[in-house]
N, C-alpha and C positions, 0 to 999 in steps of 0.2 A: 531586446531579443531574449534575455536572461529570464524577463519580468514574462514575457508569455509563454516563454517553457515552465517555468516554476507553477505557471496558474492551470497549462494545460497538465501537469504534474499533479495537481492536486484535485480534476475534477477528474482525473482517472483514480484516484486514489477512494473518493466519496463516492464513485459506482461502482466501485469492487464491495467495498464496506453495507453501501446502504440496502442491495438487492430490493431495488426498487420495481414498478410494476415493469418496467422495460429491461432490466437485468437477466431475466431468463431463468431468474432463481423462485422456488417454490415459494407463492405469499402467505405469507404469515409465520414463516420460516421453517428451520426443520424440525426442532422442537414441536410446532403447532399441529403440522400436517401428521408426525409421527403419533402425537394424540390423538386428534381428528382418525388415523385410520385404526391404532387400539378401539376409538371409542366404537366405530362402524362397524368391529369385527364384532366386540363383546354384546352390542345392538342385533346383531345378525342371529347369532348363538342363544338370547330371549327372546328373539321374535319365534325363530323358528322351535326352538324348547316348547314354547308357548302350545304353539301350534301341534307341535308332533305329541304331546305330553298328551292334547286335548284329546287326540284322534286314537291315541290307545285307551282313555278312561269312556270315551263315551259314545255316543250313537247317534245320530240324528233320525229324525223321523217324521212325518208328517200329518197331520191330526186328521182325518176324512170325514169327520161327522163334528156335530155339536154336543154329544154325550156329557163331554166335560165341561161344558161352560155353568160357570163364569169365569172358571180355573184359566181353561182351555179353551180359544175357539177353533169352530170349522177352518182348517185350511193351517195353521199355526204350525211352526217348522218347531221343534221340540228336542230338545239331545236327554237324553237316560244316561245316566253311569251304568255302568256294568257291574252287575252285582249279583250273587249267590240269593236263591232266595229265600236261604235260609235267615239273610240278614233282613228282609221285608219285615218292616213294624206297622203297626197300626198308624192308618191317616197318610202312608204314603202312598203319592202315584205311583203304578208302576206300569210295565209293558211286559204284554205276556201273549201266548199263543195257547188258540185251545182251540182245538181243530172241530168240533164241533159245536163253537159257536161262531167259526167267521173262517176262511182261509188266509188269514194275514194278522199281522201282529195289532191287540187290540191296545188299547191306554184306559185303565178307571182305577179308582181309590179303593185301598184296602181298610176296610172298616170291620176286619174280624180274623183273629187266629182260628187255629186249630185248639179243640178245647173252648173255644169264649159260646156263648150262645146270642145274637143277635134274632131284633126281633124292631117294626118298626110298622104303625108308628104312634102307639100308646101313647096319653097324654102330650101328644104334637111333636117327637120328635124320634131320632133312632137313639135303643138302648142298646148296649152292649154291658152284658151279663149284669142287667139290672139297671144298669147306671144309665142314666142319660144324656148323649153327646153333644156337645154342645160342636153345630157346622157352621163358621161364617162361611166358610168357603159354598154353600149350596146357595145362598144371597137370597134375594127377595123372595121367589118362587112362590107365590099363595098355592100353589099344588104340590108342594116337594111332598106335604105329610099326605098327602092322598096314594102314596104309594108304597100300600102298607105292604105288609106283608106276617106272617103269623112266627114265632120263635124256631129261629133255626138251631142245633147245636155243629159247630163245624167240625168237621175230623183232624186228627192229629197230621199234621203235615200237609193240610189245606190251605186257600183263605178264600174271602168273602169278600165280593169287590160289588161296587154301586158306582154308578157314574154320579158327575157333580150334579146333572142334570136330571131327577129323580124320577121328573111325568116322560123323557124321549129319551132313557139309555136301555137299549141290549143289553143288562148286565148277571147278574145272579140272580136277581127276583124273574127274570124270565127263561130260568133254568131251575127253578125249586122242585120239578116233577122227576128230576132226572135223581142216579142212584145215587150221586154224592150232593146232593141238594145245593145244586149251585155253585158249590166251590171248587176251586180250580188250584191244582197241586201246586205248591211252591217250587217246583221242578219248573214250572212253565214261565218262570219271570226270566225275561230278556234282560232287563232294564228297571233301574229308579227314576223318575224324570226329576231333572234338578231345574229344569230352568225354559221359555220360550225366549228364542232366539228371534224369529221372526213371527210376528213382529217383535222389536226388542223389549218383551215384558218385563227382563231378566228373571229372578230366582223364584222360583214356584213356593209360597208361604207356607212355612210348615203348620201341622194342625194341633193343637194345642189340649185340647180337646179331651183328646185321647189321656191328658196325664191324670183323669179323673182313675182312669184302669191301673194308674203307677209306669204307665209306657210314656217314656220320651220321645219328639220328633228325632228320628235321622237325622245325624250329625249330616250340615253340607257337605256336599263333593267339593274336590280342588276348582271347580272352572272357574270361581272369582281371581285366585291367585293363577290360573294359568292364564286369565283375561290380562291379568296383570303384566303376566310377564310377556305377553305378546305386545300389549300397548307402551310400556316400558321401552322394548325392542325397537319398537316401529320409533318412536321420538330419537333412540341414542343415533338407529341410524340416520334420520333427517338431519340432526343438528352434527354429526360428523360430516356428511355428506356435504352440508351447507358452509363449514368451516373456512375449505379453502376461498370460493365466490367471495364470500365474507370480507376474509381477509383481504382479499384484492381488490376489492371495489375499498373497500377502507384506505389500500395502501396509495390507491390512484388517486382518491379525495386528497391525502395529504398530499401528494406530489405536484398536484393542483395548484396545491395550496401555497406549496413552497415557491411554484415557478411564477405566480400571479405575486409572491410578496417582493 
């Protein structure tokens, strides 16, 4: 009798200790879980940072025409930073409104300040203030240089925008009659487009091009690093979330394992 109190003695003693899958105790213990829910909050706090950081820096928008291809296609969901347009450089998309050329926000590349004179398209391609630009971004096109047009000079606080797509964009060259020849006030920039989202093109190439003028492309917008910290987020929370399962499916293998030996 002694010999099966002492034994029953001692398997109460290894189910207090062990918090095993039928203990009723949290698996993978308290240390783990108390981890597991740090790691899901601090998951939580990048995901949504990510997110909300995204939704104050930028804009989405939807492309309605082919203007910009090969940049841009018809239909293409596209987010713009939000940006002064006073910060617009040469060779950047942007998005802008100009009420008589469209009622809704248009999307095409700026290929001229205020001050620069463009003109195009002498010796096969666009010049600005003499130089000649070098566009992969316009691609194959055997018509792109058929759409000349004679030396503009723009006004101070203007700019001059072309679509990618040189023979089918609405853009400056089918406003040259009007009083500001085309150009459209830096006041009217909505947006820079940094990136297509849908489909997921990602980052719009900057234009290089332009560094013949001494102008740099536009430093990128934050969305790669806010991509980051959304993606970042989304994993910390699965792999918190997934911790406890984990554990107890691990802790139930062993227990298996123990009562089969």
């Amino acid at each position: 009798m002694s010999s099966e109190s002492g034994t029953s003695g001692t398997d109460t003693a290894v189910a207090r200790r062990g918090g095993g899958a039928g203990s009723g105790a949290p698996a993978g213990g308290r240390l783990g879980q108390r981890l597991s829910g740090l790691v899901v909050a601090l998951g939580t706090v990048l995901f949504l940072g990510g997110f909300g950081w995204a939704a104050l820096v930028y804009m989405p928008f939807t492309v309605p025409t082919a203007s910009m291809h090969p940049t841009i296609a018809a239909g293409d969901r596209v987010l713009a930073e939000r940006v002064d347009g006073s910060e617009v450089r040469r060779g950047d998309v942007v998005v802008f409104e100009q009420e008589n050329w469209a009622d809704a926000p248009l999307i095409k590349r700026v290929v001229a300040v205020g001050g620069d004179t463009v003109a195009c398209c002498a010796g096969g391609g666009l010049t600005v203030n003499g130089e000649r630009i070098d566009e992969p971004y316009v691609g194959d096109d055997p018509f792109a240089a058929t759409a000349s047009f004679s030396e503009v000079t723009v006004p101070e606080g203007r700019l001059f925008l072309l679509g990618d797509d040189r023979t089918g964009s609405l853009d400056s060259t089918a406003h040259l009659a009007e009083k500001a020849a085309g150009t459209v006030s830096r006041k009217a920039v909505k947006g820079r487009v940094d990136a297509v989202v849908w489909p997921m093109d990602g980052m719009i190439e900057p234009a290089p091009g332009f560094r013949a003028l001494g102008d740099e492309p536009s430093p990128q917008g934050p969305l790669p690093l806010q991509t980051a910290m959304a993606v970042a987020g989304a994993v910390m929370i699965f792999a918190g979330a997934a911790y406890g399962p984990v554990a107890g499916a691990l802790a139930r293998r062993r227990g298996a394992g123990a009562a089969g030996g």
